[in-house]
C-alpha distance (Angstrom), angle and dihedral (degrees) to the residues before:
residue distance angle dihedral
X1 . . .
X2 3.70 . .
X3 3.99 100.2 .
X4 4.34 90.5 -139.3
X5 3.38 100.8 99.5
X6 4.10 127.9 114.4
X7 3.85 134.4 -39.9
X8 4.32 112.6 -106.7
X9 3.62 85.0 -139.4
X10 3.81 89.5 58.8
X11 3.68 96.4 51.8
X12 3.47 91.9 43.6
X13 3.42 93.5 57.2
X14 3.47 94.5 50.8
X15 3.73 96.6 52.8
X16 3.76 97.0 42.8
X17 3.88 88.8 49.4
X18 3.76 87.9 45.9
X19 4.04 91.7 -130.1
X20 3.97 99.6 -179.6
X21 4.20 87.2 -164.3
X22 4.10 90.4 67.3
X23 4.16 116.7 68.2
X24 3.85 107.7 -178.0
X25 3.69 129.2 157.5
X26 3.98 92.6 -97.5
X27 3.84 78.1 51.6
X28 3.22 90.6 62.7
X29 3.92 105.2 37.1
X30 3.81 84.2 56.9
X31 3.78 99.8 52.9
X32 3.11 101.2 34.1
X33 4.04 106.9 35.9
X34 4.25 90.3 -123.4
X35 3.75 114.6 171.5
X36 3.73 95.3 -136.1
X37 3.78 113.5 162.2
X38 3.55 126.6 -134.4
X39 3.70 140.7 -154.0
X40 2.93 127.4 -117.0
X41 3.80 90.9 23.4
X42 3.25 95.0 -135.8
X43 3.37 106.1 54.5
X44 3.86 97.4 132.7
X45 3.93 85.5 64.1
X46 3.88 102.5 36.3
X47 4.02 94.8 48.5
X48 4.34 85.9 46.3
X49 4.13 80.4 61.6
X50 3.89 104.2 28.8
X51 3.63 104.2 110.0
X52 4.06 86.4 -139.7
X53 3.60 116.8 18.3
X54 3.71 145.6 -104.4
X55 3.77 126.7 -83.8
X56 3.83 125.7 -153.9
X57 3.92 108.9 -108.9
X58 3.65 123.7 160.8
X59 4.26 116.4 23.3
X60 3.78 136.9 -173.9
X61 4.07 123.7 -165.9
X62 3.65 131.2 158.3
X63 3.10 128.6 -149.7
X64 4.19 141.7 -154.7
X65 3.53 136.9 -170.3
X66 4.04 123.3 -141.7
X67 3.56 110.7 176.1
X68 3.74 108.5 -63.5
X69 3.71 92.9 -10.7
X70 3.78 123.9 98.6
X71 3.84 111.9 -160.3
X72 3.78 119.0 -161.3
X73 4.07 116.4 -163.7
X74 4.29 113.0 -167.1
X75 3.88 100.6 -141.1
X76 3.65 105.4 167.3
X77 3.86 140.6 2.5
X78 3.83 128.1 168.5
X79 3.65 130.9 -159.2
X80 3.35 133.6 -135.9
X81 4.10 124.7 -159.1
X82 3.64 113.1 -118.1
X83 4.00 96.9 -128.7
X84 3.63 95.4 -173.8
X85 3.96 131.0 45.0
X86 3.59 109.5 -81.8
X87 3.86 86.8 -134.7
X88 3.92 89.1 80.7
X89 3.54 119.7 97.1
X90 3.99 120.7 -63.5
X91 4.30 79.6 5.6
X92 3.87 87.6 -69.9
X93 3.44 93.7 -63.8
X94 3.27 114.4 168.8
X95 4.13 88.6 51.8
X96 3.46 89.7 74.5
X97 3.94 133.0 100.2
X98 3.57 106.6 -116.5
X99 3.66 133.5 111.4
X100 3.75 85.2 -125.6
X101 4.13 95.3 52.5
X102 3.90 89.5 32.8
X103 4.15 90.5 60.1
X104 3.79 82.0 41.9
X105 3.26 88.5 57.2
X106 3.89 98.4 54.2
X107 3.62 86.6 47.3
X108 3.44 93.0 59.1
X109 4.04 97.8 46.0
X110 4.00 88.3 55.7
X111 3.52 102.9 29.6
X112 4.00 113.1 28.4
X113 3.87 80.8 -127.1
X114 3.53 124.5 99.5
X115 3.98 96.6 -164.2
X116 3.56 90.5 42.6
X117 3.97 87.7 102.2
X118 3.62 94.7 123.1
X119 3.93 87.7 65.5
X120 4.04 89.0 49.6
X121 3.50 88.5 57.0
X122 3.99 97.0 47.2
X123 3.84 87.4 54.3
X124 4.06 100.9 50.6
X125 3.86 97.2 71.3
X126 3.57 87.9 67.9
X127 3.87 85.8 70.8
X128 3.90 102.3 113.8
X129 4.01 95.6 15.8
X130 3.83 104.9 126.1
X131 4.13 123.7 -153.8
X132 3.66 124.6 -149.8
X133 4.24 108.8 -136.4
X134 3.48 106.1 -164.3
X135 4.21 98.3 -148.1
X136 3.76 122.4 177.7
X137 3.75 107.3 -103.7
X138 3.37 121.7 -124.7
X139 4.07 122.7 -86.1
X140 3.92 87.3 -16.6
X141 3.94 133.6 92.2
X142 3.19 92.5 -131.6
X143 3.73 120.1 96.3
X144 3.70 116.2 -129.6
X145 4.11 127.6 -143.8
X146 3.98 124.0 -123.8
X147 3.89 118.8 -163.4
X148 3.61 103.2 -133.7
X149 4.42 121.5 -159.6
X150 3.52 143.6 145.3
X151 3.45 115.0 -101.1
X152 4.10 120.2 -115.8
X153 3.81 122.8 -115.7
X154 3.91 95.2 -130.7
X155 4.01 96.7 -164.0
X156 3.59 113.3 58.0
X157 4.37 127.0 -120.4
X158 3.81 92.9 -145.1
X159 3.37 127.3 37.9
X160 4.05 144.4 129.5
X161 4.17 123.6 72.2
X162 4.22 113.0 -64.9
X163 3.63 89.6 -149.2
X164 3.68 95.6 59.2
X165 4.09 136.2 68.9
X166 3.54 134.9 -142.6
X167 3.83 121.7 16.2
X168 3.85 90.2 -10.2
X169 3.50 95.6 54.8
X170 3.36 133.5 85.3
X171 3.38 124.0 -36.0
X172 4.18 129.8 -157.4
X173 3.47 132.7 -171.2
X174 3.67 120.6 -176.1
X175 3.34 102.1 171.7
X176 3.87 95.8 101.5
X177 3.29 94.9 64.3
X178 3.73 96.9 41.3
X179 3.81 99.3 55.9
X180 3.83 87.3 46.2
X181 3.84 113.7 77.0
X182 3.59 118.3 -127.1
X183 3.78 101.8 -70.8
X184 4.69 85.8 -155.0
X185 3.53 87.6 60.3
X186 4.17 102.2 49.4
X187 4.26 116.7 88.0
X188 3.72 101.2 -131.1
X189 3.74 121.8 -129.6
X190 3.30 101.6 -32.4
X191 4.40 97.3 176.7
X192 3.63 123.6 50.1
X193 3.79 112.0 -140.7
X194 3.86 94.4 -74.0
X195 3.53 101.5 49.0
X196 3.50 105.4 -89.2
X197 3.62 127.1 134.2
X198 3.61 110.7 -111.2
X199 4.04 99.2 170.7
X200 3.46 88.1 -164.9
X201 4.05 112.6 -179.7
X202 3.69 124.0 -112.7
X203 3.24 104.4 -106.5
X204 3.97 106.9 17.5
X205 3.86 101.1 122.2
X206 3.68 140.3 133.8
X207 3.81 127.7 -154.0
X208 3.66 120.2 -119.3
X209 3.34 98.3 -78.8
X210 3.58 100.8 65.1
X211 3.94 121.8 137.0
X212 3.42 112.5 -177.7
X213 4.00 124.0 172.7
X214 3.67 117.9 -148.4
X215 4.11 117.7 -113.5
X216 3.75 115.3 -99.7
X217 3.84 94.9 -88.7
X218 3.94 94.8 51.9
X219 4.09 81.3 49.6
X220 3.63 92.8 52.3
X221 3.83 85.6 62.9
X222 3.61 99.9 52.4
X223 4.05 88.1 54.0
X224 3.92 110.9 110.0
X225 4.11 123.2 -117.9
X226 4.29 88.6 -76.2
X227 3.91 99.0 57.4
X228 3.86 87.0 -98.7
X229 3.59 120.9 127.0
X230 4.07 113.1 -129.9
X231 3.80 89.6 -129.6
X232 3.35 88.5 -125.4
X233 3.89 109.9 160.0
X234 3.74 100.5 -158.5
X235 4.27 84.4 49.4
X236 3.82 90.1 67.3
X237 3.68 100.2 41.3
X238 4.10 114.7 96.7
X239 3.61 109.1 -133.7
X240 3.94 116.3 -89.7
X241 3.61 112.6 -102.0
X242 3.86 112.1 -121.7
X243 3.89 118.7 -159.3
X244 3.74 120.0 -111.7
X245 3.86 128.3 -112.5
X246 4.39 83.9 -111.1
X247 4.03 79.7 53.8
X248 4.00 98.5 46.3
X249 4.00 88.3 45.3
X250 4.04 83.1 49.0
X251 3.68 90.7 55.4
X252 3.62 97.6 44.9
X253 4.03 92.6 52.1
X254 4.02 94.1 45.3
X255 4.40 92.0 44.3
X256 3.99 87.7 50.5
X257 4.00 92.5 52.0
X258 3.77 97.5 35.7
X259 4.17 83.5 52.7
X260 3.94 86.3 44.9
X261 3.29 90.0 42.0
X262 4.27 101.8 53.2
X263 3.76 88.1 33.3
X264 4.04 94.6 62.1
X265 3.59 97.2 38.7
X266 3.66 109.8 45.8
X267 3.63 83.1 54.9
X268 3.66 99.3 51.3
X269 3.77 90.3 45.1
X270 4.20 91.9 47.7
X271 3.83 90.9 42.4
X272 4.38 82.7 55.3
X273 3.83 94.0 39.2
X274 4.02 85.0 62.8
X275 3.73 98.5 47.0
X276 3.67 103.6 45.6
X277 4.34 92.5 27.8
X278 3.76 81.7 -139.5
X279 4.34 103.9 172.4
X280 3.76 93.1 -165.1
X281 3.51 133.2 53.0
X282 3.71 136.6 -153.2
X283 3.81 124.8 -175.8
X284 3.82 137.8 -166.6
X285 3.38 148.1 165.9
X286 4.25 131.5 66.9
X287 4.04 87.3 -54.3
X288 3.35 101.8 55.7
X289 3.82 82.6 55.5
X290 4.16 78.0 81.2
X291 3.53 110.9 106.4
X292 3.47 101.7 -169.5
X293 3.87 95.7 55.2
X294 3.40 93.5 43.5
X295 3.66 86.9 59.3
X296 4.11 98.0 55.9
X297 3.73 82.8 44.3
X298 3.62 101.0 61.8
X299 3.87 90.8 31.0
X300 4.08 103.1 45.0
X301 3.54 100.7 26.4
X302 3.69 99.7 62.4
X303 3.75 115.2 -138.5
X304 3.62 127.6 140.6
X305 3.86 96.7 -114.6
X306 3.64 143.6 21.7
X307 4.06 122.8 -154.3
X308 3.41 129.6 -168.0
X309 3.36 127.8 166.8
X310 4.22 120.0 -128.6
């Protein structure tokens, strides 16, 4: 499910020229008279006019043991239009429309790293956590308490059925990400609320039930006019760290494509589970990398046991 995968044109040409020293799944399908379904299903036709090409994205195989003999059986593959030139960096990646590229993407936009992914997903369970920011209230002594929480992304980036074409299909929206600048490139909150500069990282926060104690030094400080510390509790504890609004807009952006990202392919992989009645299940490929979806899958989805490869 990682959408980097080979060029049509380059299989085609190798099974038109009949070059023995490249196997691909149209190898295969022509040899060997395989069924194997492809998306879009035109793809001979749409990659003859793509001004690029078409990469390999998501893929399905089963396969069965007979004694020594390990059989492999292509099922599935979709394609996804390269919609950039493949002479950019990384083959323009991240342009593409696959769950891989599209996480990839995301990565990117808070990051500056495409295959910083496993960051993206650290951040998105922070969706829905709420700080309290003590503030002083206004014309009072008393000091007043601000919920603080990332906002949601109501409409979703990925959405729509990967083994399906047309209106069914899968369905991208980008437009997230482009009316949000690029979150790697913005200083956080540099001032507290009284000027100060804070330069506070990124992503240095705690949740609220942080208790730090200060260092040594910082304790020395809080010790009265004899030596003696007060033993005052709140004297010793380093403030909480609270996240920044860079941070919050971080969180939003990684919650709405690790939601996307579940939603899409625990479906796809369910829809396959009933069509081939395949018991185990093996995964590769960058999004299988995804811990936290490989979790629901082996838990929700029922089979008897989960692969994937380190």
């Amino acid at each position: 499910m990682d959408g980097m995968g080979e060029t049509y044109r380059t299989m085609r040409r190798a099974v038109d020229g009949e070059d023995e020293t490249y196997v691909s799944d149209l190898t295969l399908s022509r040899r060997s008279g395989m069924n194997i379904r492809f998306i879009p299903e035109d793809i001979a036709k749409k990659a003859e006019l793509s001004y690029f090409d078409w990469r390999e994205a998501e893929s399905v195989y089963t396969f069965s043991k007979d004694g020594g003999r390990l059989e492999i059986t292509p099922v599935f593959k979709r394609f996804s239009e390269e919609n950039t030139p493949p002479t950019l960096y990384n083959h323009g990646f991240e342009n593409m429309d696959s769950v891989g590229a599209l996480y990839s993407r995301a990565s990117s936009h808070i990051f500056g790293d495409w295959n910083a992914c496993g960051k993206v997903m650290g951040l998105a369970p922070w969706q829905g956590h709420v700080w309290d920011q003590t503030e002083n209230a206004s014309g009072k002594s008393k000091r007043a308490k601000k919920k603080l929480t990332a906002e949601t992304i109501e409409e979703p980036i990925l959405k729509g059925k990967l083994y399906k074409d047309g209106e069914e299909g899968l369905k991208i929206d980008r437009s997230v990400m482009k009316n949000m600048p690029f979150i790697f490139r913005i200083d956080p909150d540099m001032f507290d609320d009284e000027g100060n500069i804070v330069r506070q990282k990124r992503y240095d926060f705690d949740d609220n039930d942080f208790r730090g104690i200060s260092s040594t030094d910082e304790g020395k400080e809080n010790a009265s006019s004899d030596g003696q510390s007060d033993g005052s509790d709140e004297q010793l504890r380093s403030p909480k760290q609270l996240p920044t609004k860079v941070a919050l807009d971080a969180i939003s952006l990684a919650s709405r494509m690790q939601t996307d990202l579940e939603s899409v392919c625990m479906d796809f992989v369910e829809h396959f589970k009933s069509e081939t009645g395949a018991t185990n299940l093996c995964l590769a490929g960058g999004v299988a990398l995804n811990s936290v979806l490989n979790g629901r899958l082996s838990r929700e989805l029922g089979f008897d046991n989960t692969f994937i490869p380190p």
